[in-house]
N, C-alpha and C positions, 0 to 999 in steps of 0.2 A: 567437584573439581571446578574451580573456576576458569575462565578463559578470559582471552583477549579483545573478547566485544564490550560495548560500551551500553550504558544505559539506555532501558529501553526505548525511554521517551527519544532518544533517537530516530526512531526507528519511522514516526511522522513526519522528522524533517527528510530524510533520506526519498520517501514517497512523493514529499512536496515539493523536493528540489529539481523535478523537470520543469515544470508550467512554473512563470513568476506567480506569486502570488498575493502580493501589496503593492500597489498600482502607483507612481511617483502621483506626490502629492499635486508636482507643477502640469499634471495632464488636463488639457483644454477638454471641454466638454465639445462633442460637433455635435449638430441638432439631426434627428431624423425625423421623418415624417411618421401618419400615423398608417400608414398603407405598410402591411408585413413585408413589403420587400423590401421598403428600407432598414430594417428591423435588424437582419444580419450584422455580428460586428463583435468585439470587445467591450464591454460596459466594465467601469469601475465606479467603486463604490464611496459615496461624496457623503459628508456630512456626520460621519462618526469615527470619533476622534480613538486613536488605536487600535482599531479597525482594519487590516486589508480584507478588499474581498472583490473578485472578479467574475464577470460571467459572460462567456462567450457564444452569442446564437449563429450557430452554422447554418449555413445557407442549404443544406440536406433536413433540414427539422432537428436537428443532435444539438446536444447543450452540453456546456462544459462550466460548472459551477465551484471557487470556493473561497475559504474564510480563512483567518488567520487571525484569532486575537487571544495575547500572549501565550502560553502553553498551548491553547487548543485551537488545533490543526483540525478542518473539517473540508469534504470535498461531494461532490455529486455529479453523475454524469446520467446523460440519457434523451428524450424527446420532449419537443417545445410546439406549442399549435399560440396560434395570434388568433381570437376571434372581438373582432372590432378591436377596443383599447385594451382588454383585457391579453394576456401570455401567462399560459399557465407551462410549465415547469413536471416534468414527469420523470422522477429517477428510473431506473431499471438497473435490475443487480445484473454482478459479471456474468456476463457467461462464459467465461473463459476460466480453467483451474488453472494455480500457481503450478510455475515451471519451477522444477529443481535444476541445481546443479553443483558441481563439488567448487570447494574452494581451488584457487589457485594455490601453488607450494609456499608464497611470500605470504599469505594470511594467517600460516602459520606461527608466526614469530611471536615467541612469549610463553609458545604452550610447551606441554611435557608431555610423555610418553602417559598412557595411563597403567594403574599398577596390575600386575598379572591375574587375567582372571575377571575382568572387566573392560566393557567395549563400549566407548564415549561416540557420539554422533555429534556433536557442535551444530546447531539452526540457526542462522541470522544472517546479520549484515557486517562481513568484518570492518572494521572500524569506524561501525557506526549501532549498532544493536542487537541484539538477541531478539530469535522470534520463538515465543512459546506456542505451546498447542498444534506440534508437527508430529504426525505419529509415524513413526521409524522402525521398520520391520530390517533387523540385523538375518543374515544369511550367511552361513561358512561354508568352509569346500566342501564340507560334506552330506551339505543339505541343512545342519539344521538351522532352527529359528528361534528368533526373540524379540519380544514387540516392545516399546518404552515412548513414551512422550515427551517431547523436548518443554522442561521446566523454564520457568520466570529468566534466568542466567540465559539457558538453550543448549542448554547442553538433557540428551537423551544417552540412561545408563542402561546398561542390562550385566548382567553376569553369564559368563561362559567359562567352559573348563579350560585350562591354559594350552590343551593341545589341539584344538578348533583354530585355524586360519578364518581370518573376517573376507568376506569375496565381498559381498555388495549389500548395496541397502536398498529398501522401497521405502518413500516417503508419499503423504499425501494427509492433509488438515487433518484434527482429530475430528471424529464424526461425522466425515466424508464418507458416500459409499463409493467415493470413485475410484479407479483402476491405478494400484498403485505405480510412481513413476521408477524405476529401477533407474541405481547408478552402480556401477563397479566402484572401489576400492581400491586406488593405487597399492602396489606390494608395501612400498614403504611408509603409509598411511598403515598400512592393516599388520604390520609388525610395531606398531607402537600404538595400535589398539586403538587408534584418535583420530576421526576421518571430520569434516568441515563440510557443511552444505546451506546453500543460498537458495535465494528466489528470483531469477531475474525479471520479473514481472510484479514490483509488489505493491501496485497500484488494486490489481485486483483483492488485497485483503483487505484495503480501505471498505468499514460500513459507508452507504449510503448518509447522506446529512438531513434528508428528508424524503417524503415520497413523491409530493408534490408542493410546488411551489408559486403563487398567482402574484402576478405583478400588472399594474396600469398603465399604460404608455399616456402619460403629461406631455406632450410634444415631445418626443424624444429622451424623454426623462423616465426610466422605468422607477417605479414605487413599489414596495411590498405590501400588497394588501391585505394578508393574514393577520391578526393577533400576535407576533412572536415577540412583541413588545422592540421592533427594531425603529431608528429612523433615520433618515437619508435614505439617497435614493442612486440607483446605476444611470451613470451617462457614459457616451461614447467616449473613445480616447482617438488620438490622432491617428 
């Protein structure tokens, strides 16, 4: 059954659309020293043309890193050490699991009842994507169960006999061993068999962009030193 989300490729802009992520072109470079405290700050990324890409060194050691050119959306967060001119760049995965939570009643608009004898889960971002690879344990009044993966579209099927009421769902990544999150079922969700569920954290499904990352400080000029075949280099912004 189809729904009312939209392509998935969506689904990167929605993640990207807190943090700017293509830095205006008219941003003044300000100089910093080569001592790590002046180091703290905003750098954007100069000299490659279609390009954004930003990276922020917090004054805690944390780093907030990411890119944006044409379709691919990449991101990295995690800890930063200065030793002399060198800054090396150290992602760390979430620690944190995706929160669920059900849709509102207005995200519904579009959809239809599903047909008897079958109980739809919807997984994504309404009007902005589907997320696959959500695994969805259905539960009815009377106890029983039924597991399904939310596909490519997001939408997760199962079959039940048509005189089972849907109560609630657990949700939680496929091939997680973590504890799954239970949500209830509105009555009127669970009489037309088609219940909506979201992430409101989904930052944390972003992969990492790298693991590590070493940059030079040029007067204030940070450079990428690795091989990734990049060029240009982060300066401060105002």
């Amino acid at each position: 059954m189809s729904t009312t989300l939209a392509s998935a490729a969506t689904l990167l802009a929605l993640i990207f659309s807190a943090p700017a992520l293509c830095a205006p072109a008219a941003k003044a470079p300000v100089a910093a020293s080569a001592a790590s405290g002046a180091l703290p700050g905003h750098y954007y990324l100069h000299g490659m043309t279609e390009v954004g890409s930003e990276l922020l060194l917090k004054k805690d050691g944390k780093f907030e890193w990411s890119l944006s050119y044409g379709a691919d959306d990449q991101m990295a967060t995690g800890t930063w050490v200065a030793k002399g001119d060198e800054i090396t760049l150290t992602s760390a995965q979430p620690a944190q699991a995706p929160t669920f939570a059900s849709f509102a009643e207005e995200d519904y608009q579009g959809t239809k009842p599903a047909e008897p004898g079958s109980w739809i889960a919807i997984v994504g971002f309404p009007r902005q994507g589907p997320l696959p690879g959500v695994e969805v344990q259905f539960e009815s009044a009377s106890g029983k169960r039924a597991t399904a993966v939310s596909k490519r579209n997001g939408d997760a099927i199962v079959q039940m006999p048509a005189q089972e009421q849907w109560t609630r769902v657990g949700l939680r990544m496929e091939g997680s061993d973590a504890a799954w999150q239970w949500l209830a079922v509105p009555p009127q969700r669970a009489s037309q068999r088609l219940a909506g569920f979201t992430v409101t954290n989904p930052e944390v499904l972003m992969p990492q962009a790298f693991k590590t990352m070493r940059l030079k400080n040029d007067g204030g000029k940070l450079r990428v030193t690795e091989p990734e075949g990049w060029r240009g280099q982060y300066q401060k912004g105002d």
